[in-house]
N, C-alpha and C positions, 0 to 999 in steps of 0.2 A: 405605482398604480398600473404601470404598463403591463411589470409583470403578473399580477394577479390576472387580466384581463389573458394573459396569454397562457399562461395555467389554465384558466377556465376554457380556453380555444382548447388545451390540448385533450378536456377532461371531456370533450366532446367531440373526440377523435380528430380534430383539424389537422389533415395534414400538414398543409404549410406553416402553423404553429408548433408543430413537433419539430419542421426541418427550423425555422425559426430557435428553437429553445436548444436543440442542439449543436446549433452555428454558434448561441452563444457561450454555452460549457462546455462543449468539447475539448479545445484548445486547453482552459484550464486540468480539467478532467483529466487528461489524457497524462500529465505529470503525474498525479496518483496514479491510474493507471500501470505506468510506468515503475513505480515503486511495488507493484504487489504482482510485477510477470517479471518472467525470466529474459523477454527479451522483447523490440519492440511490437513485431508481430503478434504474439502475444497480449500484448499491451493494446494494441487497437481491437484485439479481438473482445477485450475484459470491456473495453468501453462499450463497443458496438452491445454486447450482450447488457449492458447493466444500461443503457438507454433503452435498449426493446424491455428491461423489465421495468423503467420509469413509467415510460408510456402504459405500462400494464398495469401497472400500480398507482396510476397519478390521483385516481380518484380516490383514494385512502387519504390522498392529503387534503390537510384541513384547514390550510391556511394560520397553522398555529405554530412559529419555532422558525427556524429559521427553512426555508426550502432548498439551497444552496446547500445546507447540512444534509436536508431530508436524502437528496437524492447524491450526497457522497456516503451515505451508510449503505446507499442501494450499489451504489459502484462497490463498496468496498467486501462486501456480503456476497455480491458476485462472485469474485476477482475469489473469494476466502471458498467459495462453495464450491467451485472448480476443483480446488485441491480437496477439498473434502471428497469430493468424488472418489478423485485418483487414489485417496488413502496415504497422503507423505508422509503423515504422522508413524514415528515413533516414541514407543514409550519409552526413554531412557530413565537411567537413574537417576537423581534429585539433588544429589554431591555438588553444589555450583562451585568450577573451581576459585580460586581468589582471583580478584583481578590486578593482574599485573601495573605499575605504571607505565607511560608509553612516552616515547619520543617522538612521537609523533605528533611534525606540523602541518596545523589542518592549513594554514596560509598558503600553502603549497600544491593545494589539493582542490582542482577544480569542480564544478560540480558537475560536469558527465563523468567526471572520473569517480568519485564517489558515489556516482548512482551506479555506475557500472561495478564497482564492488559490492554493492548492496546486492545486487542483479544476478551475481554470482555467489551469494551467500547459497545453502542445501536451501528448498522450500522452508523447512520445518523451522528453519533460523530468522528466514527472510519474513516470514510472515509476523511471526513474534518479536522481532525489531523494529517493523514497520509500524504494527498495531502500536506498540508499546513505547518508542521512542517517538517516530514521527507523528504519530497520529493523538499521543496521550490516554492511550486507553489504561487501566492499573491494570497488576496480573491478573486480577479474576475476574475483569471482563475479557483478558485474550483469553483467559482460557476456557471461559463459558462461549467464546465465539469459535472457538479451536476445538472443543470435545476437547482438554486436557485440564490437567490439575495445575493447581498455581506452583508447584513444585519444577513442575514439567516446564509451563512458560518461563520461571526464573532461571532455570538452568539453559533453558532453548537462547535466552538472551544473552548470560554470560559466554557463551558458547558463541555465538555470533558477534559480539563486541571484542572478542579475544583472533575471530577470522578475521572481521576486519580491519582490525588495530595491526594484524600481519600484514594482511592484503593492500594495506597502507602505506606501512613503513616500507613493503617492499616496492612499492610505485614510486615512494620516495628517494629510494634510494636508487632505482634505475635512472629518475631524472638527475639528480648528482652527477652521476657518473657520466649520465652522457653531457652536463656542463663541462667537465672536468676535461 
């Protein structure tokens, strides 16, 4: 009940309902955030932006579904429009190569470290593994949220699961060695 009451503070411009709702999602927030920039600056900057367009947007919500959802598709639509802008997409060809098996242990692999490969996947990879793996979208909604064909998404992911299964083994194998 709380939160309806402060949804509707915020659908009435209340400021200290806005710094309220933000105190409370941001911390969560900011871990997505985190998953769809290249670094954390970045990453505060996709929150700040995709809260000034909650606020802008709050009165669309209807109190139907979940709102915790509502306003991570408004992060996440930000965070995806940015690159839209800049144009990272390209069109590659649709070839997905096979996927290798890996030796790689995730036990070993903490998670800034794993964010931090993600982090450094091309845009083009990072965004289509995010949507797609962490987030559970199928191809053809990244790729109706991406302007790409589901050809394109499927290859964008192979492609980025084949970085990072490198980008992995090779962090693994740095930590090896410096045991050793």
């Amino acid at each position: 009940m709380l939160l309806k009451k402060l949804i509707k503070k915020c659908k009435n411009h209340n400021t200290e309902a806005q710094k309220e709702l933000y105190n409370i999602y941001a911390p969560k927030f900011f871990g997505i955030a985190l998953k769809y920039s290249r670094n954390y600056p970045e990453a505060q900057d996709n929150l700040q932006d995709a809260f000034i367009n909650i606020f802008e947007k709050i009165h669309q919500y209807k109190f139907k579904g979940s709102f915790e959802g509502w306003m991570k598709r408004i992060l996440i639509n930000t965070a995806l429009q940015k690159y839209k802008k800049q144009k990272v997409y390209e069109l590659i060809h649709t070839n997905i190569p096979d996927e290798k098996k890996s030796n790689v242990d995730d036990k070993n692999l903490n998670l800034d470290e794993l964010l931090s490969c993600i982090q450094n996947l091309p845009n083009r990879y990072r965004l289509v593994f995010n949507l797609y793996v962490l987030d559970g979208y199928s191809h053809q909604e990244v790729a109706d949220e991406l302007d790409i064909s589901i050809g394109t998404s499927k290859s964008n992911l192979s492609r980025a699961r084949e970085i990072l299964r490198k980008d992995v083994e090779n962090k693994q194998n740095l930590k090896s060695q410096k045991q050793a």
